[in-house]
N, C-alpha and C positions, 0 to 999 in steps of 0.2 A: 504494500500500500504506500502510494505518493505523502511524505509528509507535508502536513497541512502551508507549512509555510513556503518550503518548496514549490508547491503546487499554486499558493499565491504570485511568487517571484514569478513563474514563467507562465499564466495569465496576465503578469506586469506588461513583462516586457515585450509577450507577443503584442500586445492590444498594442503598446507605442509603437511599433517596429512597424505595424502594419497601418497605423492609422497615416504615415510619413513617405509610405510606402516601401520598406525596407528589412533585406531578406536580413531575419532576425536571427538567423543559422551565422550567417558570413557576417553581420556590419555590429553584433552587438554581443554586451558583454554583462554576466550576474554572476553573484555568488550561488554555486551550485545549481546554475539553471540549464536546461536543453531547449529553448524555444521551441516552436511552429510558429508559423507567420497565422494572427487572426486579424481581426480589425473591429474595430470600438467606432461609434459612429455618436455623432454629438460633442464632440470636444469645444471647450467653452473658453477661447483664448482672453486672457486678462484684457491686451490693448487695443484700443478701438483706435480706428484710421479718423483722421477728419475727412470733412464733407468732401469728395473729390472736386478739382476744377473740371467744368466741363467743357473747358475751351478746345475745337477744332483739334487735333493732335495733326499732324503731318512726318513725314520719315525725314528724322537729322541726324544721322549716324554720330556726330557727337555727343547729342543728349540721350540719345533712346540706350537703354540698357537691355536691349535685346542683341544676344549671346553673351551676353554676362556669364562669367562660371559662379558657382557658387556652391559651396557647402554647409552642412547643418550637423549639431550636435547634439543630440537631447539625454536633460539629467534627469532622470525619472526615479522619484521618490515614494516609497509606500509610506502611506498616510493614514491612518485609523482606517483601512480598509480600504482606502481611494489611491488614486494615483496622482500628483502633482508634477510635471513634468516641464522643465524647462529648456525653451528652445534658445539655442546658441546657434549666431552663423556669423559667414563672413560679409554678406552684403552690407555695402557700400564700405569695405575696409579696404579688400582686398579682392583677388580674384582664385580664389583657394589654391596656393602653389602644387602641384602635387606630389611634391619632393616632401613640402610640410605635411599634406593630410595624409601621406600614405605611412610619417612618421607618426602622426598621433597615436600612442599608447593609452589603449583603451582601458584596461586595466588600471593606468597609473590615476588617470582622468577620476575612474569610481572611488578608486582611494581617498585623492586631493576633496571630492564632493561628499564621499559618503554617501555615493547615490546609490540607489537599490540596482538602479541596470544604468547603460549607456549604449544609446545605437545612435551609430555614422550614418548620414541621409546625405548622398553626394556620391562623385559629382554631380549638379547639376546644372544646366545651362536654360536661360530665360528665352522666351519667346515675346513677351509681349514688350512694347516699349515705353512705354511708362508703368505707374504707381505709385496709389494714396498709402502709406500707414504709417501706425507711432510707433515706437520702442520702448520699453521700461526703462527710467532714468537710473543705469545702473555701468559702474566701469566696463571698458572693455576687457578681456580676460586672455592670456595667452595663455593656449592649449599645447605645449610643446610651443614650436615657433610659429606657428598659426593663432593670430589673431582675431577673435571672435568679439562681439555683444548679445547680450540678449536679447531675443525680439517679442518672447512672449512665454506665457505662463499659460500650461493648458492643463485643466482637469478630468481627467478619465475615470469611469468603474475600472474597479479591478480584475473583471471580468467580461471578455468582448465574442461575438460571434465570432465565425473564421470567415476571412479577406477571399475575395472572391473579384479577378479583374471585371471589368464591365457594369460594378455594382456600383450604385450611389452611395455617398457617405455626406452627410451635412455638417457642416462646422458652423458653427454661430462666432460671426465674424462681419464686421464693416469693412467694405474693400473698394477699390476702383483698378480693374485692370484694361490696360489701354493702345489697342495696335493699331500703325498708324495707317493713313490709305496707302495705297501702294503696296503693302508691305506681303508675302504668304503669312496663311494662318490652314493650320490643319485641322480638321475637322472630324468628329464622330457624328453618325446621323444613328439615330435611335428606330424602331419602327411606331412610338409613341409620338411621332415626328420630333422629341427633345433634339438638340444639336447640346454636343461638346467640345470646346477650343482648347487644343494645348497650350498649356501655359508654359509648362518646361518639359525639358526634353532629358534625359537621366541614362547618364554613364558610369548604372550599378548593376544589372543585369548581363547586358552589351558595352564592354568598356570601347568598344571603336565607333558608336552610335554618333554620326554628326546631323546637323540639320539638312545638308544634301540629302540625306539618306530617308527623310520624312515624306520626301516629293513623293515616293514609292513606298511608301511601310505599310500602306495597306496589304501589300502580298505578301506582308511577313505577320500579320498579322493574325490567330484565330478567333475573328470575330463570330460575336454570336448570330444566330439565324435573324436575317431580318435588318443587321446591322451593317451600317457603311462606311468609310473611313472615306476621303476626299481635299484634297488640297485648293485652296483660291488663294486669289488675289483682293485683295480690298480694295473697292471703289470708294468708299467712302471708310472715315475712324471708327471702328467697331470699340463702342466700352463696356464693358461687364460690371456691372454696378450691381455692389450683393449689400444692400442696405439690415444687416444684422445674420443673414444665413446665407452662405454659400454651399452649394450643391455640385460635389467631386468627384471623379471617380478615376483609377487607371487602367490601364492595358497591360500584358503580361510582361510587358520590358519596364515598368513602372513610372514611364512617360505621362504627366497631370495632366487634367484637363478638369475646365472649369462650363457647367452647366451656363449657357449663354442666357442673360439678363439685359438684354442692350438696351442703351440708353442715346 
């Protein structure tokens, strides 16, 4: 028989692992735990974005932070039975080296926090080119030589379904995400007619996975019956504007995509 706490720990870490979308076997690490990848749906992040601007966007390869690399680090803590999990990354420090992140010491990380688990969420690269949000007013932190802040504070049960690609998962979150005219955006078509926009594109499955490689990933894809995968161009600034809930989900290679809300 699994003991009781045991059996807590690796409900922890699957639920983070998979709500980040991150194979919880390879990127994460606990005292005495063996994950599975599950996924926990509702997580309630502390920082709210302000109101986004909703002025015209246009493509200006200076400003836009689309192919931004970026990594993530989450310290996930068991709480009187909950999980409190916080999210570390490098957006807007850095552009995750990966001499630095493939040094971070996972283990030394849970030590320095005392966290119950820690999973690696990266690489990943942005697609859209702008965004609204705040950060928690708190130092930045260096992880080994990789420089990190915190971006938010999310709370989970300690116990989650198992992750399943193609499946929706809601985050209670104010957002504005924002690609400009001109620019590809790849697409999920649902048979509910829903559409989903990749937001980033993830070299944790597929470490050679570039955005060339998106014009065509529908045929690498096993989408479900019914469902479509499709590349354009925008005519006009597409914004996703998730006024308190955003609606997520991934694909087997753990490429995001955000449920379209345009504005």
């Amino acid at each position: 028989m699994m003991h009781p706490m045991k059996h807590t720990r690796i409900a922890l870490l699957a639920g983070v692992a998979a709500l980040f979308g991150c194979d919880a076997d390879a990127n994460s690490t606990a005292a005495d735990a063996a994950p599975t990848a599950s996924d926990a749906a509702g997580p309630a992040p502390d920082a709210t974005p302000p109101e986004p601007d909703a002025a015209p966007l246009e493509p200006d390869a200076a400003a836009s932070i689309r192919g931004n690399r970026y990594c993530e680090i989450l310290l996930a803590f068991l709480e009187a039975g909950a999980i409190r999990a916080e999210v570390w990354g490098t957006q807007g420090l850095n552009d995750c080296p990966a001499a630095d992140w493939e040094a971070v010491d996972k283990a030394a990380v849970q030590a320095e926090f005392a966290a119950t688990a820690v999973v690696l969420n990266g690489p990943r690269y942005w697609l859209i080119d702008a965004a609204e949000a705040t950060v928690p007013d708190r130092e930045p932190h260096l992880f080994g030589a990789l420089e990190m802040r915190q971006l938010a504070t999310i709370n989970l049960p300690a116990g989650a379904p198992q992750a399943m690609p193609y499946v929706e998962r809601t985050i209670n979150r104010d957002s504005s995400f924002r690609f400009a005219a001109g620019t590809q955006v790849y697409e999920l078509h649902a048979p509910d007619t829903s559409t989903y926009v990749m937001q980033s594109y993830a070299a944790i499955v597929d470490a050679t996975l570039t955005e060339a490689d998106l014009q065509t990933l529908g045929d690498r894809l096993a989408l479900p019956d019914g469902w479509t995968y499709a590349a354009r161009t925008l005519e006009a600034p597409l914004e996703i504007v998730t006024p308190g809930r955003a609606t997520v989900l991934q694909d087997e290679l753990q490429n995001t995509y955000s449920r379209t809300v345009a504005r």
